[in-house]
PALUM-684653 format. One line per field, with one value per residue: y, z, x of N, C-alpha, C in turn; residue number from 0. Coordinates in nm, 3 decimals. Each point is the difference from the previous one (the first is absolute). Last residue first. Layout:
N
nv (Y|...)
nw (Z|...)
nu (X|...)
cav (Y|...)
caw (Z|...)
cau (X|...)
cv (Y|...)
cw (Z|...)
cu (X|...)
resi (NUM|...)
***
This chain:
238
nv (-2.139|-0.108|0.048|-0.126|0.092|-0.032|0.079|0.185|0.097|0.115|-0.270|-0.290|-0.442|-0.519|-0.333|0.125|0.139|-0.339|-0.285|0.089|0.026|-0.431|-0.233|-0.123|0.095|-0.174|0.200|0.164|0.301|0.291|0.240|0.127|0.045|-0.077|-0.121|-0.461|-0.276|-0.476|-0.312|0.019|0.013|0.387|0.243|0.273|0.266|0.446|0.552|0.458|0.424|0.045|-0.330|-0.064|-0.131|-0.433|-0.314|-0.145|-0.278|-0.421|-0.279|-0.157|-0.220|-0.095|-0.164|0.059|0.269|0.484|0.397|0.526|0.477|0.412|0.527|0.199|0.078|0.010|0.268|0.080|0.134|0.102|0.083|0.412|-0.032|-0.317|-0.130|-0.427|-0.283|-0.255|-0.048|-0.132|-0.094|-0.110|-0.095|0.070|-0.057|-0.407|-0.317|-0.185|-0.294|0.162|0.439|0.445|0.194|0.014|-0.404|-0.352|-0.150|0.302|0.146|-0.325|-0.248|0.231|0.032|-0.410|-0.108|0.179|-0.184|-0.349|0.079|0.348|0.313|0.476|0.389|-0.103|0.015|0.387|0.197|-0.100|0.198|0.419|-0.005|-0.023|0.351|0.289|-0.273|-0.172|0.114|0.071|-0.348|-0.264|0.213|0.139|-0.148|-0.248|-0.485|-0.035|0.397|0.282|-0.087|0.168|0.433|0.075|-0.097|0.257|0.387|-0.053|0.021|0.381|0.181|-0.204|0.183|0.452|0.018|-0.015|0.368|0.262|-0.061|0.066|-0.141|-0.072|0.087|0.341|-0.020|0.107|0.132|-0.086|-0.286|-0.604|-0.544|-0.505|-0.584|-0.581|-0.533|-0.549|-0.318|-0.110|-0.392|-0.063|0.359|0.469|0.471|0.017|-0.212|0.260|0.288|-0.161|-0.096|0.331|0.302|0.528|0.462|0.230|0.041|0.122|0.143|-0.057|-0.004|-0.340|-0.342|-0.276|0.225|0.430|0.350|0.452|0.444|0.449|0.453|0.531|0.366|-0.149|-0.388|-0.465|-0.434|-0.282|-0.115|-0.236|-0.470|-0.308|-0.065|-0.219|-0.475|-0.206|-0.030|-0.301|-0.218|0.242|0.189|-0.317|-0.305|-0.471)
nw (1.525|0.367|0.444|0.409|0.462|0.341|0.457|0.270|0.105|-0.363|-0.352|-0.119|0.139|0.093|0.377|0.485|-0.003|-0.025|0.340|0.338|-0.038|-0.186|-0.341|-0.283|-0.441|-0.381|-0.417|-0.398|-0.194|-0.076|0.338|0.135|-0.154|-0.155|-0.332|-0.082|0.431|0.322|0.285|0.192|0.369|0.232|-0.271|-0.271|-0.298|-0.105|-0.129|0.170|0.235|0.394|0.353|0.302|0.448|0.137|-0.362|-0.187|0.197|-0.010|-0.325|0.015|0.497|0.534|0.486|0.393|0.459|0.064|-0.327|-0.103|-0.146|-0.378|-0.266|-0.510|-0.556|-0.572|-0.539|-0.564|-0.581|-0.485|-0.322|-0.005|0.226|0.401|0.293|0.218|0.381|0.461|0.518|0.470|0.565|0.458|0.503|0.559|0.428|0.169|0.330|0.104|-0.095|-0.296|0.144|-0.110|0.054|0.199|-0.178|-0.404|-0.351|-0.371|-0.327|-0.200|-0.326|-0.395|-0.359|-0.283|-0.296|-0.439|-0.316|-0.278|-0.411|-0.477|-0.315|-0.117|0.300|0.406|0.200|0.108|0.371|0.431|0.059|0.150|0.460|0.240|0.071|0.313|0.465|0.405|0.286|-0.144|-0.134|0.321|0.336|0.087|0.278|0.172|-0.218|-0.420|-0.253|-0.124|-0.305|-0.414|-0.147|-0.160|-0.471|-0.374|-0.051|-0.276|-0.463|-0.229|-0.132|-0.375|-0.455|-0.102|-0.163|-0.504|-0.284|-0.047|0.021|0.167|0.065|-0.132|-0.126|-0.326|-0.472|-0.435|-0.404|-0.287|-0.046|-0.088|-0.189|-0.018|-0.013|0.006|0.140|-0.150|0.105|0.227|0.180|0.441|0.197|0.167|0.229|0.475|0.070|-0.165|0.306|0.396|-0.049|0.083|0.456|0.073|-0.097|-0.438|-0.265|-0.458|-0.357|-0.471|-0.430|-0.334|-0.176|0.367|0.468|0.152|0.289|0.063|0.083|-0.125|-0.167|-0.157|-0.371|-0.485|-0.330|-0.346|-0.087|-0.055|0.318|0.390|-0.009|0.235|0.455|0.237|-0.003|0.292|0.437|0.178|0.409|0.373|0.125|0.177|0.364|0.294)
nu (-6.450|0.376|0.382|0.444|0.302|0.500|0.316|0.492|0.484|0.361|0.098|-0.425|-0.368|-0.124|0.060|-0.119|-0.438|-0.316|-0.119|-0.286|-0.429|-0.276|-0.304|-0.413|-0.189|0.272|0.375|0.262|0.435|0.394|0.122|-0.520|-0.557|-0.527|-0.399|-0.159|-0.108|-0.044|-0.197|-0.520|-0.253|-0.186|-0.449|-0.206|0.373|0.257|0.200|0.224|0.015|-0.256|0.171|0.385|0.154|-0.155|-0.046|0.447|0.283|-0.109|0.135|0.434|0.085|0.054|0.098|0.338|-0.016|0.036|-0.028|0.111|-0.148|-0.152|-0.109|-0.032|0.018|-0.062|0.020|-0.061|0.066|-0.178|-0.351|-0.364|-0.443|-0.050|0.403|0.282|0.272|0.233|0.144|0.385|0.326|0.340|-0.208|0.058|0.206|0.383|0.337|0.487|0.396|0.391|0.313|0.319|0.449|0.452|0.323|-0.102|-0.381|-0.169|0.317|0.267|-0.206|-0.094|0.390|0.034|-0.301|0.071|0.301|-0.113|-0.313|-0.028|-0.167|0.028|-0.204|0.002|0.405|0.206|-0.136|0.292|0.415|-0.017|-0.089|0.380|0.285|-0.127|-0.088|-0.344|-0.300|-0.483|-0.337|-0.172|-0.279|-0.519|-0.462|-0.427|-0.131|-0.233|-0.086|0.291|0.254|-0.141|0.103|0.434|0.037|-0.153|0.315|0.356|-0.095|0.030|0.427|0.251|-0.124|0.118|0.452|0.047|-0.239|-0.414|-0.546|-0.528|-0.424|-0.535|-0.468|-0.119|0.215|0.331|0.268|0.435|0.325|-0.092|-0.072|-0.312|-0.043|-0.187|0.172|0.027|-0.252|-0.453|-0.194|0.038|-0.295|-0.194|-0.049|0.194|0.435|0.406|0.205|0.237|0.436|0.316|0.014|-0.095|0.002|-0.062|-0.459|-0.317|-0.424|-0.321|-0.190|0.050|0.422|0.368|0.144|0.388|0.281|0.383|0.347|0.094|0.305|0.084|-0.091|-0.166|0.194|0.097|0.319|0.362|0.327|-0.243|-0.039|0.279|0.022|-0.344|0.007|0.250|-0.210|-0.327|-0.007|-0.047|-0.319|-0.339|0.111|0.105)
cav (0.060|0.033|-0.024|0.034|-0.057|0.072|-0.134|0.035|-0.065|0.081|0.050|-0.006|0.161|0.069|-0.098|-0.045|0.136|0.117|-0.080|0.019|0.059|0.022|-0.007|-0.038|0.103|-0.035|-0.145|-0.023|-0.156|-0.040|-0.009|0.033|-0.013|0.024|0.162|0.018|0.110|0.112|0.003|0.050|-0.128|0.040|-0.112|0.035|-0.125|-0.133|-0.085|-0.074|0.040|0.066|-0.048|0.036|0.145|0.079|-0.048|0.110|0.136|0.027|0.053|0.103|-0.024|0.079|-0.105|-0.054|-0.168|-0.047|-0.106|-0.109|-0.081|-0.134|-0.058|0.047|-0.016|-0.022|-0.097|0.048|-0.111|0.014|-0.096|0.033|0.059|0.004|0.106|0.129|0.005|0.045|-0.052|0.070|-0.035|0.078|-0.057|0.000|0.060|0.113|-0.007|0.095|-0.047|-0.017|-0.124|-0.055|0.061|0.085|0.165|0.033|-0.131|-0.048|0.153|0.090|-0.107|0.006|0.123|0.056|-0.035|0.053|0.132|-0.081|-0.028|-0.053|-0.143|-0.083|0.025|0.011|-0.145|-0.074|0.062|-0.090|-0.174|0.033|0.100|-0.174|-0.077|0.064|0.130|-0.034|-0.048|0.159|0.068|-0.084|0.030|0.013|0.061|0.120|-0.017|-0.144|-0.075|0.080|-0.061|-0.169|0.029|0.070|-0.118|-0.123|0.048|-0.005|-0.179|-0.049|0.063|0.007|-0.144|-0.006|0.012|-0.125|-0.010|0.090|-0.083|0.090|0.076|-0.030|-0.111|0.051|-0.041|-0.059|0.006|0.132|0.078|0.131|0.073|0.125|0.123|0.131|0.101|0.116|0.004|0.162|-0.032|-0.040|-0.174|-0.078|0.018|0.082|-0.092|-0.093|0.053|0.031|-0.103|0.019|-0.107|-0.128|-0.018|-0.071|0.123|-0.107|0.000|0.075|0.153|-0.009|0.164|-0.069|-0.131|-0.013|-0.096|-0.054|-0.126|-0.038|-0.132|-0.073|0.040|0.122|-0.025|0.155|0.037|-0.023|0.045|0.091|0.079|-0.021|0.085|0.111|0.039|-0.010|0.093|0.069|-0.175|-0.051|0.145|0.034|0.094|0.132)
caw (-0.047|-0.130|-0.028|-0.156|-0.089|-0.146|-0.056|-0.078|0.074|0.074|0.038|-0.071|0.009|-0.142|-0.100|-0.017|0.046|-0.131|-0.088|0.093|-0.028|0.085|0.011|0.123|0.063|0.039|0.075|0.015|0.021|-0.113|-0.037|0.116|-0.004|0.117|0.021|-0.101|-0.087|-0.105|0.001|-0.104|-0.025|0.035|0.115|0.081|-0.026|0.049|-0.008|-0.047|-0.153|-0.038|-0.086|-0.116|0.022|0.145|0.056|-0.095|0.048|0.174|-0.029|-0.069|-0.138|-0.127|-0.095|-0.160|-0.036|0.111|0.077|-0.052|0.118|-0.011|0.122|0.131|0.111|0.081|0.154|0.127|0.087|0.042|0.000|-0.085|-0.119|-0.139|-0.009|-0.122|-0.077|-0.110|-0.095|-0.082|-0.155|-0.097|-0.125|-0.092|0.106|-0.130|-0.042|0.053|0.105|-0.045|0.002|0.016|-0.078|0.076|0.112|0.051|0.100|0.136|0.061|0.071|0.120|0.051|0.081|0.082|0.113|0.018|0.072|0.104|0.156|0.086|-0.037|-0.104|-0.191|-0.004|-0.031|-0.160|-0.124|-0.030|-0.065|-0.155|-0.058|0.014|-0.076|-0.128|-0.051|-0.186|0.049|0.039|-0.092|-0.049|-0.016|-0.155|0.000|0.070|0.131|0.041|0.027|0.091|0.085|0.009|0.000|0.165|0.122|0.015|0.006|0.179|0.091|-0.019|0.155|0.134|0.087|0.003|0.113|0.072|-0.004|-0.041|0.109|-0.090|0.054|-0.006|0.107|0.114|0.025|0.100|0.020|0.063|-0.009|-0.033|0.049|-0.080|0.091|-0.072|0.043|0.077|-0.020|-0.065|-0.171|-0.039|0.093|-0.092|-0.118|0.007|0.051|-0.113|-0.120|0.064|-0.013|-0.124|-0.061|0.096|0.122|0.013|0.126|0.071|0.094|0.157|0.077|0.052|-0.069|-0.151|0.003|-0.051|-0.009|0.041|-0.037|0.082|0.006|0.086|0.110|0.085|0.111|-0.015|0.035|-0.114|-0.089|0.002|-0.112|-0.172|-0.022|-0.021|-0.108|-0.098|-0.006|-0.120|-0.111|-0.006|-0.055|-0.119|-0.020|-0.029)
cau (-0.111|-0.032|-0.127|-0.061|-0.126|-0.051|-0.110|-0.111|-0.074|-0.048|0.176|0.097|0.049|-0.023|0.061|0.154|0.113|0.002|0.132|0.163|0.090|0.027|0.125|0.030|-0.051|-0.086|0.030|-0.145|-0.064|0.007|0.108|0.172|0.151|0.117|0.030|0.122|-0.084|0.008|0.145|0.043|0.039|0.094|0.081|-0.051|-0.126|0.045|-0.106|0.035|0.049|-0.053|-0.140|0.030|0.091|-0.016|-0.114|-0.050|0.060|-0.069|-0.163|0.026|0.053|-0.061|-0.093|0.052|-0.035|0.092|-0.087|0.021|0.111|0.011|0.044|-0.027|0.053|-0.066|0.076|-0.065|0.016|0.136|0.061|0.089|-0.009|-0.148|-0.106|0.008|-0.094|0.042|-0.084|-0.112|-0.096|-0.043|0.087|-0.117|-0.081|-0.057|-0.151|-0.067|-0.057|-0.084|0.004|-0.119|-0.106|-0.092|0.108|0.133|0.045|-0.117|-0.069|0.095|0.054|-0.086|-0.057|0.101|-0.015|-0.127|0.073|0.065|-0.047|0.109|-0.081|0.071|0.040|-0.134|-0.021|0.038|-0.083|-0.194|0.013|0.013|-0.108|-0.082|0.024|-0.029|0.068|0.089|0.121|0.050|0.084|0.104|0.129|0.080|0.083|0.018|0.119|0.000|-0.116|-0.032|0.079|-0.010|-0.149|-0.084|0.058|-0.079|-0.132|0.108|0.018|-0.105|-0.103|0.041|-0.012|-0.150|0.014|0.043|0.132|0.123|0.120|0.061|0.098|0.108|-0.008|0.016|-0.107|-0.042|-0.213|-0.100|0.097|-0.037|0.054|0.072|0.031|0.064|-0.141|0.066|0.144|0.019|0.013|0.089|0.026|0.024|-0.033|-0.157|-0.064|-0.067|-0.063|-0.162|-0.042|-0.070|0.123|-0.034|0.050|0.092|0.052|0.057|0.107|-0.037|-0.003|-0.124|-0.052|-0.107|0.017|-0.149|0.031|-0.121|-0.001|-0.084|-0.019|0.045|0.042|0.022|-0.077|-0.045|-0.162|-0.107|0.054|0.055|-0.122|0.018|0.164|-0.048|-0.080|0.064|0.090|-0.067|-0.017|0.144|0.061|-0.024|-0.087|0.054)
cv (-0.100|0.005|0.061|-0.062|0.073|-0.097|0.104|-0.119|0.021|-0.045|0.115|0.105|0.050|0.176|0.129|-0.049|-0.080|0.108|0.117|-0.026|0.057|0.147|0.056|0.038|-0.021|0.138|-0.037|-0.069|0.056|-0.138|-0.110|-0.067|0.092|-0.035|0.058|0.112|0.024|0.086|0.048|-0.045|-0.022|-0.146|0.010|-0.115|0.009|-0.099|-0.146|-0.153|-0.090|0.053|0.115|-0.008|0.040|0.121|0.166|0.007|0.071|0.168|0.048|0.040|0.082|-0.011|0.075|-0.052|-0.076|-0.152|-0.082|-0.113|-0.139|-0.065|-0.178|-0.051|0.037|-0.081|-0.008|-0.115|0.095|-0.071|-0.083|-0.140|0.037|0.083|-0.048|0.080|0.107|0.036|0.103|-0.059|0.105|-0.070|0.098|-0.055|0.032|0.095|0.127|0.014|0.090|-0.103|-0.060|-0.140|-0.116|-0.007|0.052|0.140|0.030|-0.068|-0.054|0.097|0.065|-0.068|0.000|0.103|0.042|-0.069|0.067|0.129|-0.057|-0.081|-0.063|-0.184|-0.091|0.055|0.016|-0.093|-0.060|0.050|-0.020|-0.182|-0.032|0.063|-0.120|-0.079|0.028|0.096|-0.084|-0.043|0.117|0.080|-0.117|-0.022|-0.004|0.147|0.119|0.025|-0.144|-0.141|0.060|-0.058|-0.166|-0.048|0.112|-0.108|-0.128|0.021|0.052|-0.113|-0.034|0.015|-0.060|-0.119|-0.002|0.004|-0.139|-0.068|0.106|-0.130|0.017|0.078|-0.049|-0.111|0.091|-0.013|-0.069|-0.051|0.153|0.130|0.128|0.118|0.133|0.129|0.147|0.108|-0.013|0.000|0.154|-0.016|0.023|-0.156|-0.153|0.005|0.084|-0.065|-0.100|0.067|0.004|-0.135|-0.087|-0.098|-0.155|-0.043|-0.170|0.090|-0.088|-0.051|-0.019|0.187|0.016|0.122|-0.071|-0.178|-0.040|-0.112|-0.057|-0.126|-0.043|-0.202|-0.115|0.069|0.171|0.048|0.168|0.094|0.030|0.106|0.141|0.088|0.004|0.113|0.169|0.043|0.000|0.120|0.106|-0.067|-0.099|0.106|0.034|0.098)
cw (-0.162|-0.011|-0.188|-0.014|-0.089|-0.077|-0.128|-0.048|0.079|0.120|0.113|0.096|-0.096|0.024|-0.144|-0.108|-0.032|0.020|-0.133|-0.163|0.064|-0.003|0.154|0.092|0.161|0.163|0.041|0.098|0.012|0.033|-0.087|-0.081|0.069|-0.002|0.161|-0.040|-0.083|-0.017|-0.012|-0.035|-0.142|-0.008|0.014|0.136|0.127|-0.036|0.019|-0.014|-0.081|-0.157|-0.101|-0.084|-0.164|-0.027|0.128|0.082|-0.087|-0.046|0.105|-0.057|-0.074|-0.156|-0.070|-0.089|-0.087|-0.063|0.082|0.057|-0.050|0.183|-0.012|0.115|0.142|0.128|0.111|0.117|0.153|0.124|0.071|-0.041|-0.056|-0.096|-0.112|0.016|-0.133|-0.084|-0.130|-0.127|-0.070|-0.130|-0.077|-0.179|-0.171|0.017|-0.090|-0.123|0.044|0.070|-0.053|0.068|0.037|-0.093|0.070|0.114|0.066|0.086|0.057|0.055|0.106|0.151|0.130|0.029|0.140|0.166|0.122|0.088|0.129|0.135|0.094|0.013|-0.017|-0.151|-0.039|0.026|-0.130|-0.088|0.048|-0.031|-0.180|-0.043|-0.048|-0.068|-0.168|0.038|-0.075|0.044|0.056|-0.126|-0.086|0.040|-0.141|-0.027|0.061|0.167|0.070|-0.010|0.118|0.180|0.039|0.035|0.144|0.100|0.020|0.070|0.129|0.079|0.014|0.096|0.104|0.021|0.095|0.150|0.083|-0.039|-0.092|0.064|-0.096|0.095|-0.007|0.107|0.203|0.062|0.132|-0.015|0.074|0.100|-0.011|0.113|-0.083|0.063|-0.106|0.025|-0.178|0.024|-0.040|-0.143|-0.055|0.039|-0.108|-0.148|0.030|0.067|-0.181|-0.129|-0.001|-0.037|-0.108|-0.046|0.087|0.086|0.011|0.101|0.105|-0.005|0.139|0.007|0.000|-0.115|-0.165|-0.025|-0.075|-0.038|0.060|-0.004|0.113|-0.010|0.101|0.126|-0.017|0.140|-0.027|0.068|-0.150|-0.120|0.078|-0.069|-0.160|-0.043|0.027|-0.095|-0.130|-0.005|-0.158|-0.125|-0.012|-0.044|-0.130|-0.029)
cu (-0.030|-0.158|-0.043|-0.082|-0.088|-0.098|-0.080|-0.064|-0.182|-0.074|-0.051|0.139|0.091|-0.034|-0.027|0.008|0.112|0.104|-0.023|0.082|0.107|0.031|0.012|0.185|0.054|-0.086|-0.172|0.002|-0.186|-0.109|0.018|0.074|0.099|0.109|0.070|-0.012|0.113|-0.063|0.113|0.158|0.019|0.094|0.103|0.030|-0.121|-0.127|0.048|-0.158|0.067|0.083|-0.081|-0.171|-0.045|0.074|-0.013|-0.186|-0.099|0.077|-0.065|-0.161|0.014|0.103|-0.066|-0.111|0.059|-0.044|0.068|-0.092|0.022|0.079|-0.063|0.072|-0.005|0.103|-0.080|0.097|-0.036|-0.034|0.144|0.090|0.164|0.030|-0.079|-0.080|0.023|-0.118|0.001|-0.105|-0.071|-0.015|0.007|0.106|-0.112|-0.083|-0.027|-0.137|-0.150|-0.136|-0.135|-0.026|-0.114|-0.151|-0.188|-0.010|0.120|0.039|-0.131|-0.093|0.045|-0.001|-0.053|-0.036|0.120|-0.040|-0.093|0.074|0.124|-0.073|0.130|-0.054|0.064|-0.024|-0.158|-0.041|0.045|-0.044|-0.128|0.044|0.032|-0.124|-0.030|0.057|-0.045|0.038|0.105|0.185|0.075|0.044|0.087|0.147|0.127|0.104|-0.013|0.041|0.060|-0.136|-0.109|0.044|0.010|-0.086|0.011|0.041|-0.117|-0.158|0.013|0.002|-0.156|-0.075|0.051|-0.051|-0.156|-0.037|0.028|0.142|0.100|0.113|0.091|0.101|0.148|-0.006|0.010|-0.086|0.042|-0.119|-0.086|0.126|0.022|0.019|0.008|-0.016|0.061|-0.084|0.041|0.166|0.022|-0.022|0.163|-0.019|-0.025|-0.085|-0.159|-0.140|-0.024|-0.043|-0.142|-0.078|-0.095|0.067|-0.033|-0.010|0.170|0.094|0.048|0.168|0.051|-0.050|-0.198|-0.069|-0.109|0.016|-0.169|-0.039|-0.093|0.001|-0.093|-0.060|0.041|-0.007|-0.005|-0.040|0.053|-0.113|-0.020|0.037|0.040|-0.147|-0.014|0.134|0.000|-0.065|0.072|0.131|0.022|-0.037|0.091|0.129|0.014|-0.114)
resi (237|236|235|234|233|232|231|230|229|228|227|226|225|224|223|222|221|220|219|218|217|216|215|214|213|212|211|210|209|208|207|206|205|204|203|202|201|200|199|198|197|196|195|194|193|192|191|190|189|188|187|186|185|184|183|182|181|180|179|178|177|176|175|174|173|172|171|170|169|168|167|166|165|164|163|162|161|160|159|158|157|156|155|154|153|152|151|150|149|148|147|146|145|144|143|142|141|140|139|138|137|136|135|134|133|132|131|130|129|128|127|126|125|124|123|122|121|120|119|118|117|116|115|114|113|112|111|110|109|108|107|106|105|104|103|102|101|100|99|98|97|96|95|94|93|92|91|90|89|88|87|86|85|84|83|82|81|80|79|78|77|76|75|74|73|72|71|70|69|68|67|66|65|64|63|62|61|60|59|58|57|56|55|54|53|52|51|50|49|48|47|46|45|44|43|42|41|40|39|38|37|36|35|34|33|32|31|30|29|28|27|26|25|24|23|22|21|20|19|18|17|16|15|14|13|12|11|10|9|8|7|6|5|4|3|2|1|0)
***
């Protein structure tokens, strides 16, 4: 899910307490650090950039004004929405060429994928997904991937807030690039790598909460651990 949803109850309840002047800026302060936590990314990455598992629970303060200028302004539930809908295009346009499996969702299968996706609903969540790749005219999922969408998660040196990194990635027809051959050949200038590539582990990378092996595949990285956006989301801890 996403940080505005997950945090929607806290921010309904001090609402009504906070001193605001002029117009509300809801804003997300990570560990009463200073730096800014951007929503728009599925809130798992934004731990897995910032955090392990012994910093649980993650502390969140919840600001009302000062908005930081590296931040998107979210206004409102719907802002997340259109946000994702926005990220899975982008995702789908890279894999298959083409956006019509979301575009061609009726509005109504659209809005049951966004609840299942807030409310953590996976069995809802897959059904959807089953239906709108594998069935009738849409996408076929058979059809060779034409580049991976993957991003890289980092922190700005100085303000601390989270940097996306995301370049044109074709796909590797061979199946034999790994995840130290991808970062090694598209990332190097911003992601520091062992200097061997027989390295096993780096335990400042993490995908979907794990530490997978450098050697990993990323056919099986895309298909096995993308999140709902169908987005490879690599968190790099500084």
């Amino acid at each position: 899910s996403y940080l505005p949803v997950v945090a929607a109850p806290a921010v309904a309840h001090f609402r009504e307490n906070a001193i605001i002047f002029g117009e509300a800026q809801v804003w997300y302060e990570y560990q009463g650090q200073g730096v800014a936590l951007k929503w728009q990314y599925p809130i798992g990455c934004v731990f897995d950039t910032y955090c392990t598992t012994e910093d649980l629970p993650l502390e969140i303060t919840v600001h009302f004004q000062g908005m930081p200028k590296q931040i998107v302004p979210c206004k409102d539930a719907d802002a997340v929405e259109t946000s994702f809908f926005s990220s899975l295009k982008q995702a789908l346009y890279l894999k298959f060429g083409t956006t019509e499996a979301v575009r061609d969702l009726p509005v109504s299968k659209q809005s049951e994928l966004w609840e299942a996706i807030a409310s953590g609903n996976l069995e809802k969540y897959w059904g959807i997904c089953n239906a709108m790749y594998f069935t009738g005219t849409e996408v076929d999922a058979s059809k060779p991937k034409a580049a991976y969408p993957i991003r890289i998660l980092v922190k700005d040196a100085n303000s601390g807030t989270i940097i996306c990194l995301q370049r044109p990635i074709p796909v590797d027809t061979t199946g034999n690039m790994t995840l130290y051959d991808l970062l090694h050949k598209y990332f190097i200038d911003s992601v520091k790598l062992p200097e061997s590539k027989d390295s096993k582990i780096d335990q400042r990378i993490v995908i979907a909460g794990i530490n997978p092996p450098l050697d990993s595949s990323v056919d099986g990285l895309c298909s096995s651990l993308s999140h709902a956006d169908n987005f490879l989301y690599i968190c790099i801890r500084n």
